[in-house]
C-alpha positions, 0 to 999 in steps of 0.5 A: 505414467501419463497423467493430465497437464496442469492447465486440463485441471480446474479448481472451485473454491468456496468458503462454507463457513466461518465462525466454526469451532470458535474463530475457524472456518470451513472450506472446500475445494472442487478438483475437477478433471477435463483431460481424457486421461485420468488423475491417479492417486499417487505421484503428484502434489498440487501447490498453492499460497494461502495465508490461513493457516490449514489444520492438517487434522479432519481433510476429506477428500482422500489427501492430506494438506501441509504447510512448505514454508510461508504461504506455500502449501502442498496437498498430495493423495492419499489411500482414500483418493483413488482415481480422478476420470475424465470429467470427474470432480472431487470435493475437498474440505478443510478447516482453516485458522480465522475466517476467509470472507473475501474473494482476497482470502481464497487460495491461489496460483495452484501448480501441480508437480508430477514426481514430486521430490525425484530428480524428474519432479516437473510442475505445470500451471494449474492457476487460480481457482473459481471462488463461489459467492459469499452468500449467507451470513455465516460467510460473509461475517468473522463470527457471530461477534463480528457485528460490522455489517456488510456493504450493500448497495442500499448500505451505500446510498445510507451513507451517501445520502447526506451528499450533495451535489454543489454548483461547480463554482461552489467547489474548492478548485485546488487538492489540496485546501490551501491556506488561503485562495480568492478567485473571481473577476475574470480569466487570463488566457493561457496560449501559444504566445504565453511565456514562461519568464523564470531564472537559470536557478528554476529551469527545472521547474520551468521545464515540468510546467512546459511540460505539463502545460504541452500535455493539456493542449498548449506549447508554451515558450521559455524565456528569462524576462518579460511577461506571462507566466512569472516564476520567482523565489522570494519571501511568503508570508504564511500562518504556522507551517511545517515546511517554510521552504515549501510556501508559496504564492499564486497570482492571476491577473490580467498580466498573467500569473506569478508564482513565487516560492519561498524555495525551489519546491515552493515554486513547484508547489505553486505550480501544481496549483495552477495545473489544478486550476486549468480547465479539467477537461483539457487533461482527456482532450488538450485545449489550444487555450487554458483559461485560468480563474484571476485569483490570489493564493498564499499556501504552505504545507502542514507538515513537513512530511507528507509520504506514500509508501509502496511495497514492491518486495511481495509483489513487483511493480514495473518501473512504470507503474512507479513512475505514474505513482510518483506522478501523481504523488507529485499532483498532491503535493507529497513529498515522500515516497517510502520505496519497500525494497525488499522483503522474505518474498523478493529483492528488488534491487540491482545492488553491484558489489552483491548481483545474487541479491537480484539473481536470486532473490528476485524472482519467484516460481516452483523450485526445490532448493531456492538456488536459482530463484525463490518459492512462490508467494501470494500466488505466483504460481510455478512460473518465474517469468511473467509472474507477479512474483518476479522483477528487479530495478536495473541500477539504471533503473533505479537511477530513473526512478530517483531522477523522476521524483527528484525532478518533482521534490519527491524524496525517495525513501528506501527501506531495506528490512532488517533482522526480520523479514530477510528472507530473500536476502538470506538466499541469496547469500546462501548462494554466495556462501556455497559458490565461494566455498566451493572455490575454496574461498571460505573467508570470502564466502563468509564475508556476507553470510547472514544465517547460522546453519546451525541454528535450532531456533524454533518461530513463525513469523506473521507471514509463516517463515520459518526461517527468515531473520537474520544472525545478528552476532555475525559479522557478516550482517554488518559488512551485508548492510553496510555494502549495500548502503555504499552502493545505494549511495552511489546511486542516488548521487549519480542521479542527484537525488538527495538520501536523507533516510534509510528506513531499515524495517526492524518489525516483526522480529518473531518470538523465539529467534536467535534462541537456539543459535549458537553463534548468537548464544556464544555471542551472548555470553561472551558479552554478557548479555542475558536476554534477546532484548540486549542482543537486539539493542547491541544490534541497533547500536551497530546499525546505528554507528553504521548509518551515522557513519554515512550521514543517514537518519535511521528510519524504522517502524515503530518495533525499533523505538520500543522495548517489551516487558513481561509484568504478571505474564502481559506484556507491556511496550514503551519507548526505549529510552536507549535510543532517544537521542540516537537520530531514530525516526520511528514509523508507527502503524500499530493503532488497531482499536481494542488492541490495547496498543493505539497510543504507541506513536503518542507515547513515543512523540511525548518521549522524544522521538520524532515520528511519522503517523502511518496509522492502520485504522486509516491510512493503510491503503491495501485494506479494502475499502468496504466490506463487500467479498468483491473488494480486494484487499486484506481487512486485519485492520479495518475496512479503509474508505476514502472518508477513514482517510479524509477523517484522519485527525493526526493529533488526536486519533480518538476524536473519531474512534467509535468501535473496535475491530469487530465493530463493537463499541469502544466506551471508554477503552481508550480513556487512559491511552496518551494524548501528546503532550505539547512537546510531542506535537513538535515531535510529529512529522507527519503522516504517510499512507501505506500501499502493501503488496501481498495483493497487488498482482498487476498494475491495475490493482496497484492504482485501484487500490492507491486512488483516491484515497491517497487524495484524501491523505494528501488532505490531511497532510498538506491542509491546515487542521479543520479543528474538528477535534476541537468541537465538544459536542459530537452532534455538532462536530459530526454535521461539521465534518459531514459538510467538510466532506461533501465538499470534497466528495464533491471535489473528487467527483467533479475536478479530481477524479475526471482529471485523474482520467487524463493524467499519465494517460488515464489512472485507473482509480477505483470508480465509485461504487453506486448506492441504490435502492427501489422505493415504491417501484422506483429506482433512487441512487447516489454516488460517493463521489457526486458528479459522476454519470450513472447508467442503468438497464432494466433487462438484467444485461450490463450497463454500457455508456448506450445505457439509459443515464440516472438522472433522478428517481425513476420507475422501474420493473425488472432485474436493474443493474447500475453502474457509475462511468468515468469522462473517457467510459470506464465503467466501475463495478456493476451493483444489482437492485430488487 
């Protein structure tokens, strides 16, 4: 029978309520019909992602909704349905598990599937539906506990209204802070007589600053004596430093500049300095003549540690759009890039000895068996190509990217992730399995088999997957992950690039695993283990001979350095003390306010381990920065601005916890959570920010969500300690912490954020959202990041760069939108006033 094609159906979807039934919500579907055939009541089922758990109980609409596997649902008619005709709509609601108060939460990438489960089953792309306003409060709040309130254009003028806008000589020139700066007294031109004098030994480093030298306006040449600009590896005398080697000094005088470096990277590090200091309009439009400030600066880092990690295993990021990230990594000064290879929902890179891990695993779109690609994700949809879903890193690929950084002393961290989230891995060996055995190669086919077919084990993991954990009592685990790390190390040393650390995931490891699995069982008791516990220590050991084997630091979060134990039915988590002295570097997330859990990355610095702070509450990047529906982004750890980030105080986090999850406060909750102890300051590496992708679906969402907070952690990491948390009274550290921000926000909005519009050829941060208000019949608005151009209309159209600039408190009548414009006219979102 003929029935309409996907892209003649549509969607709408709102949420109705939350807080329904306890922590449940209400939604409804609107599927409406604009083909002239109609949509009967039988031979279909329409797909899509959404990770709020659906109560299959009480659907109306005539269909029932089921969970596939993960964040795939499939609906499909029942009696009740009936025939959809041209032009007829059809209301669906749903109860759903939590709450859905962004349009983030919405379900996505719908796709509908004509003969489902027939050897004639065809999908066509149905795609995202429309998401209704979130307008009342039963919308836009968790519940009625949920007392963090929503973010209003006047909410933002409160908080910004402590900003002001410094004279230009009044803000710091170089981001981030160094140890010590002294400018003044004159410039020294930089021009096309200019030289760059430098030793064989810096030539890569002389290369980068022709090169960034050429991109503002001014061809510089290269030579190995006389004067201009002066690079040199030497002695730098600097305060306590977590990095010695990336200490460096920068002179301006008349004569020219000298950059001397404690190392190779100290140079770099000195001359990212001095790209800061070149005029930031010279980034938009090159100059032929770059004057910089005459001045003195003696810099060094904090900690040695200072990363950036991005997932590209939910969704892929081209190789571009890493490079421009590392780009800008390299601008900050961070010097570790924390690569999420892999995860359930994609492979993402070319690995020789094992091509079904990327012919298979990378890609994702409608399917019935997963042999040939696997099951759509975060709203893939039915399409493999072109989908956010779907992409893989070449070997050459790779080889580029780690070239890049390494050209910018930017390590490339790479993360594989074992046991739990293997999803695509497991795949892909499936595959494998089933064409070797097939050839009558059993040996062969079992050599990289991760699964035990006959396992029984019943669990769910965060992200819904039922099936994504691999059989750690096979051997085949073991030859998988060594075989990949022999031909990832093939790669990092055809581009020269040094492999320090594999971080090897290990989080998430749902409850009930390997439980029902036989060869797990057997294995158990062959070796007399009793508890999962051991099978998983016994499968760390293992991982860890393998690494040490290869001379690499075993990098994991912070499951890997934690054992559970159930005392009076709660369960309790505290260092492992198997693993100590077993080269593990921990990275810890886990410090939700009012989960009972926030000391984890305290208690394992006081317990030996050396770890990397990747803090939840301030440094997790794919959370939304506000809580406004139009913001993307989850929220399951707190709403994250640009200022959580600045804030960040990484030896003593509960300086500025005020309230919970919920916005409640915290009292004295967190009285007896460690501190470090002062060996455990030792212990502390460093901090690293997060960039999860389950709603990066394209590059510009990727550098939305990056920017600018990966400047403020940049801050963090590099700048000394503002003693913050050594100021006793909260009403004096609040003022000092206030004034500290001004001045960045300051610097954000007049040298960081107007650069950032020139470098890789514009990046597109989040613009700053206005504040806004009508007082008195007149209009008042701020800016977070003071500096930027506003612009406004009266008569309800958009703002546009022809519109009327704010300049201060103005009179006004009629419908006012503002907007704030970047140096090269990108408008950020549009606020509406009265």
């Amino acid at each position: 029978m003929t029935q309409p094609a996907g892209k003649q159906l549509a969607l709408q979807w709102q949420c109705i309520t939350n807080g329904h039934n306890g922590d449940n919500f209400i939604a409804e579907l609107t599927l409406s019909n604009h083909a002239t055939l109609p949509l009967t009541g039988q031979g279909w089922a329409i797909y899509f992602n959404t990770c709020r758990k659906i109560k299959p109980e009480g659907i109306e609409g005539g269909v029932a909704i089921e969970q596939v596997n993960g964040d795939l649902w499939r609906m499909v008619p029942t009696s009740g349905f009936g025939i959809l005709s041209c032009d007829e709509s059809k209301l669906i609601r749903y109860e759903g598990l939590f709450w859905v108060i962004q349009e983030t939460d919405a379900p996505l990438g719908f796709y509908i599937v004509y003969d489902d489960g027939t050897p004639q089953a065809r999908a066509e792309a149905i795609g995202d539906p429309r998401i209704l306003p979130f307008v009342t409060e039963g919308q836009r709040n968790r519940s009625a506990n949920d007392k963090v309130p929503l973010v209003t254009p006047a909410t933002r003028f409160a908080d910004n209204e402590k900003l002001t806008l410094l004279p230009a000589d009044a803000v710091g020139k170089i981001t981030p802070t160094p140890l010590e700066s002294h400018f003044g007294g004159g410039q020294f031109v930089i021009d096309a007589s200019t030289m760059i004098v430098h030793p064989d030994a810096l030539n890569a480093e002389a290369a980068f600053l022709q090169s960034a030298l050429l991109d503002a306006g001014v061809q510089a040449q290269r030579a190995a004596a006389g004067r201009g600009i002066v690079l040199q590896i030497g002695a730098v005398h600097v305060a306590e430093t977590g990095a010695p080697a990336e200490a460096y000094s920068l002179e301006i005088g008349a004569d020219g500049v000298v950059i001397t470096g404690a190392s190779k990277h100290g140079v770099f590090n000195g001359i990212q300095s001095l790209r800061q200091l070149l005029p930031v309009d010279a980034f938009v439009n090159p100059l032929s003549t770059l004057s910089v400030p005459f001045g003195r600066v003696v810099d060094a880092p904090r900690f040695a540690y200072r990363g950036l990690h991005l997932d590209v295993g939910r969704n892929f990021s081209s190789k571009q759009s890493v490079l421009r990230l590392l780009e800008c990594m390299a601008l900050y000064k961070l010097n570790q890039f924390h690569f999420h290879l892999t995860d359930d929902e994609g492979w993402r890179l070319a690995i020789p000895t094992l091509p079904e891990l990327t012919e298979i695993g990378s890609g994702r779109g409608y399917t019935t068996t997963e042999t040939d690609y696997l099951v759509p994700s975060f709203g893939s949809g039915a399409d493999v190509e072109g989908s956010s879903g779907t992409g893989f890193y070449s070997r050459a690929d790779f080889i580029e990217i780690l070239k890049f950084a390494t050209e910018r002393h930017i390590e490339v961290v790479p993360e594989f992730d074992v046991p739990g989230h293997a999803r695509s891995a497991i795949k892909a060996m499936n595959v494998r399995y089933a064409r070797l055995k097939a050839a009558g190669q059993l040996e062969a086919a079992e050599q990289y088999l991760l699964v035990d077919f006959a396992d029984q084990s019943e669990y769910e993991s965060v992200q819904l997957w039922h099936d994504n954990v691999i059989c750690i009592a096979r051997e085949g685990a073991y030859n998988f992950i060594e075989t990949v790390i022999v031909d990832v190390k093939a790669m990092y040393a055809e581009a020269g690039a040094p492999l320090t650390t594999l971080h090897t995931g290990g989080d998430e490891v749902p409850h009930g695993v390997w439980e029902g699995s036989p060869i797990c069982q057997a294995f158990m008791k062959e070796h007399g283990m009793t508890t999962i516990q051991e099978l998983q220590d016994h499968f760390l050991a293992r991982y860890r001979d393998i690494l040490n084997k290869h001379d690499l630091i075993f990098g994991g979060w912070e499951e890997i350095a934690l054992v559970k134990e159930t005392v009076d039915g709660v369960v309790h988590h505290g260092p492992n003390p198997k693993f100590v002295d077993a080269n593990f570097r921990p990275y810890i997330w886990n410090n939700i306010w009012g989960w009972g859990q926030e000391d984890f990355a305290y208690q394992l610095a006081n317990a030996g381990y050396k770890v990397v702070l990747c803090n939840v509450t301030n440094l997790y990047f794919d959370l939304a920065y506000e809580k406004d529906p139009q913001e993307p982004g989850y929220y399951w750890g707190g709403f994250i601005d640009t200022r959580k980030a600045f804030d960040f105080c990484p030896l003593d986090i509960y300086t500025t916890a005020t309230v919970n999850l919920f916005g409640h406060e915290l009292g004295d909750s967190l009285k007896g959570s460690a501190r470090l102890t002062e060996q455990g300051v030792q212990n502390v590496l460093g901090i690293q920010g997060e960039l999860w992708a389950e709603n990066i679906r394209d590059a510009g969402r990727l550098e939305y969500l990056a920017m600018p907070r990966l400047i403020a952690l940049a801050e963090r990491a590099w700048a000394k300690d503002p003693g913050w948390t050594l100021v006793a009274d909260k009403a004096v550290r609040d003022a000092r912490m206030d004034a500290d921000w001004n001045q960045f926000a300051n610097r954000l909005g007049q040298r960081e954020l107007p650069r950032l519009d020139g470098v890789v050829g514009g990046y597109g941060y989040r613009v700053p959202v206005p504040g806004a208000k009508l007082d008195g019949g007149k209009l008042i608005a701020n800016v977070e990041a003071p500096g930027f151009v506003l612009r406004y209309t009266t008569d309800g159209s958009e703002p546009t760069l022809a519109s009327t600039q704010y300049a201060g408190p103005v009179a006004v009548t009629g419908a006012v939108k503002l907007a704030a414009f970047t140096t090269t006219g990108r408008r950020g979102r549009v606020v509406s006033v009265g």
